[in-house]
C-alpha positions as a Markdown table, in Angstrom:
| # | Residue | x | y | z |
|---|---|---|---|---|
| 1 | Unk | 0.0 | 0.0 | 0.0 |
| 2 | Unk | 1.4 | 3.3 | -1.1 |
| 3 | Unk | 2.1 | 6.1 | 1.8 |
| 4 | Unk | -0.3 | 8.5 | 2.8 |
| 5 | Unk | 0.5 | 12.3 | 0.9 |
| 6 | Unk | 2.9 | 13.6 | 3.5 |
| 7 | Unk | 1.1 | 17.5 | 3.4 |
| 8 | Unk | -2.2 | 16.1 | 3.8 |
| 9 | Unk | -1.4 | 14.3 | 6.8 |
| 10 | Unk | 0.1 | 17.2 | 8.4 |
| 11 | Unk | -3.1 | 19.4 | 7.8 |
| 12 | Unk | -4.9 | 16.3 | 9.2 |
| 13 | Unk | -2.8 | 16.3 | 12.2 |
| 14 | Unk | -2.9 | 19.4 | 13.0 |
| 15 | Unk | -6.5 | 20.4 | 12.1 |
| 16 | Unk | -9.4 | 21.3 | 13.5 |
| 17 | Unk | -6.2 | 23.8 | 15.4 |
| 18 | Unk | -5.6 | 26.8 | 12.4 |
| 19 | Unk | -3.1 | 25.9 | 10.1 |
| 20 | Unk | -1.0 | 28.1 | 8.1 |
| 21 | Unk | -0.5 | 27.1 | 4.7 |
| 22 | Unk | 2.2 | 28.2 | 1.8 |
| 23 | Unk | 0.5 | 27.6 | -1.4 |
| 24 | Unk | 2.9 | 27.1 | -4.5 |
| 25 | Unk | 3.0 | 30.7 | -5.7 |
| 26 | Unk | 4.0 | 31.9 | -1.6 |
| 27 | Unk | 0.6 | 33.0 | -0.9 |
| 28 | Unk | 0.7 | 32.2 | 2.7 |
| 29 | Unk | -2.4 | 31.9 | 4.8 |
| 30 | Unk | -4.4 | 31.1 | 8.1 |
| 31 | Unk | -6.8 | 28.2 | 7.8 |
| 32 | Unk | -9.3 | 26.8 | 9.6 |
| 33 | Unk | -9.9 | 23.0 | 8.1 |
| 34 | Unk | -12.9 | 21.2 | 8.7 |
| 35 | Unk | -13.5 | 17.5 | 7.8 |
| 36 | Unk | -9.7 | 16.5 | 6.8 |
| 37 | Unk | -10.1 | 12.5 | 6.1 |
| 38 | Unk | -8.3 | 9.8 | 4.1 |
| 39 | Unk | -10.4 | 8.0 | 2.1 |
| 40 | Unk | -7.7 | 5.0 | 1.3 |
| 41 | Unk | -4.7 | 7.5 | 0.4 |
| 42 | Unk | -6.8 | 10.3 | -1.1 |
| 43 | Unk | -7.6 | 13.4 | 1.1 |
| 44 | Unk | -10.3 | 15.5 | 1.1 |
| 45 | Unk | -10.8 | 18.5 | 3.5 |
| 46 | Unk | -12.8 | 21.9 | 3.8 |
| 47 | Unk | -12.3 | 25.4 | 5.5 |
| 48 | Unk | -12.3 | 28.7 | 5.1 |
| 49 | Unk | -9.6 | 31.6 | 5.6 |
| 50 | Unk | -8.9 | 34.2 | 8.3 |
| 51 | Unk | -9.2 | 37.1 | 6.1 |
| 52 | Unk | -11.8 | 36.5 | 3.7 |
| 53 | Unk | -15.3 | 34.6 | 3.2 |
| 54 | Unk | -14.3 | 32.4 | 0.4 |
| 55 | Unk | -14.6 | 28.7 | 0.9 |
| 56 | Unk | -12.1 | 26.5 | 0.5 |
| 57 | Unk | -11.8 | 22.7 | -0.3 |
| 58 | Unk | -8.3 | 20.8 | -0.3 |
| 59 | Unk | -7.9 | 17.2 | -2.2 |
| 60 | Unk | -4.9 | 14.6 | -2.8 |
| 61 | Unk | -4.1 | 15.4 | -6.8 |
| 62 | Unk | -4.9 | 12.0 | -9.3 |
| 63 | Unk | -1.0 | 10.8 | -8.6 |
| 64 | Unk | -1.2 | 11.4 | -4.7 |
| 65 | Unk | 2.0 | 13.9 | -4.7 |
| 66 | Unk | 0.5 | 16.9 | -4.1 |
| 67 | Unk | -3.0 | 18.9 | -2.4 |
| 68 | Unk | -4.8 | 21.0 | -4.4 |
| 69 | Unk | -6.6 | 24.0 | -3.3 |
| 70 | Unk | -10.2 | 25.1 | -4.6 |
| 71 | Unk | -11.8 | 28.1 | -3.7 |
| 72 | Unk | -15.4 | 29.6 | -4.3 |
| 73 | Unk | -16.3 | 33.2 | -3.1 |
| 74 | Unk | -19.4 | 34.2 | -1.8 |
| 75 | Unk | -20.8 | 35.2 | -4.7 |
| 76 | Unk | -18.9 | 32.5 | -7.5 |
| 77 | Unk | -21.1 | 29.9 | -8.7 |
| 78 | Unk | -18.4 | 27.6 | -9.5 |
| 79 | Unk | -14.8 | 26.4 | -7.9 |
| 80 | Unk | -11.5 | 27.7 | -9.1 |
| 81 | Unk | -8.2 | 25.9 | -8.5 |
| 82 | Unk | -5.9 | 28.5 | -7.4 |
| 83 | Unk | -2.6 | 26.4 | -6.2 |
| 84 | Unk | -1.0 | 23.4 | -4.4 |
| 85 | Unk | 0.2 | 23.2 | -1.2 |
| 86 | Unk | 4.0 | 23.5 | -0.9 |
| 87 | Unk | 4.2 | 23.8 | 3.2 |
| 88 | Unk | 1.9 | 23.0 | 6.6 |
| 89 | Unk | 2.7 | 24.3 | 10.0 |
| 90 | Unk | 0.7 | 25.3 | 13.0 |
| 91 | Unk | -0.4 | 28.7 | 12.7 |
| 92 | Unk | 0.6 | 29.7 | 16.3 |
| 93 | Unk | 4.2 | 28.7 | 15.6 |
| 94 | Unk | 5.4 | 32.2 | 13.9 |
């Protein structure tokens, strides 16, 4: 049985605790996740963002090396992938 995605199970870990997040372009934000599971090595999650409304969902990508990031505003119909996740860390430790 392959691993489990080494990012996702660091948000998992840490979660429902903020996390702070470096997506791969260095956005770098406070998030709250919600529902962070495996489902056999994929992971899913969902949370939102300290400083806006948008919602966010994070999944394992097809190959299981990295987790995406989806976002939908408050007023967006639809879900836009805006990134990957490059780095996980508690958002108290800065």
């Amino acid at each position: 049985m392959a691993d489990l995605n080494p990012i996702g199970k660091r948000i998992h870990n840490i979660s429902p605790d903020p996390v702070r997040l470096t997506l791969e372009d260095g956005t770098e934000a406070v998030f709250h996740i919600s529902g962070a599971e495996f489902f056999q090595q994929e992971f899913q999650a969902e949370g939102t963002r300290d400083d806006e409304d948008a919602a966010y969902r994070f999944v394992s990508s097809a190959d299981n090396t990295s987790i995406l990031v989806g976002r939908q505003g408050p007023d967006e119909d639809g879900w836009s992938m805006i990134g990957a996740v490059e780095a996980v860390e508690p958002a108290d430790s800065n």
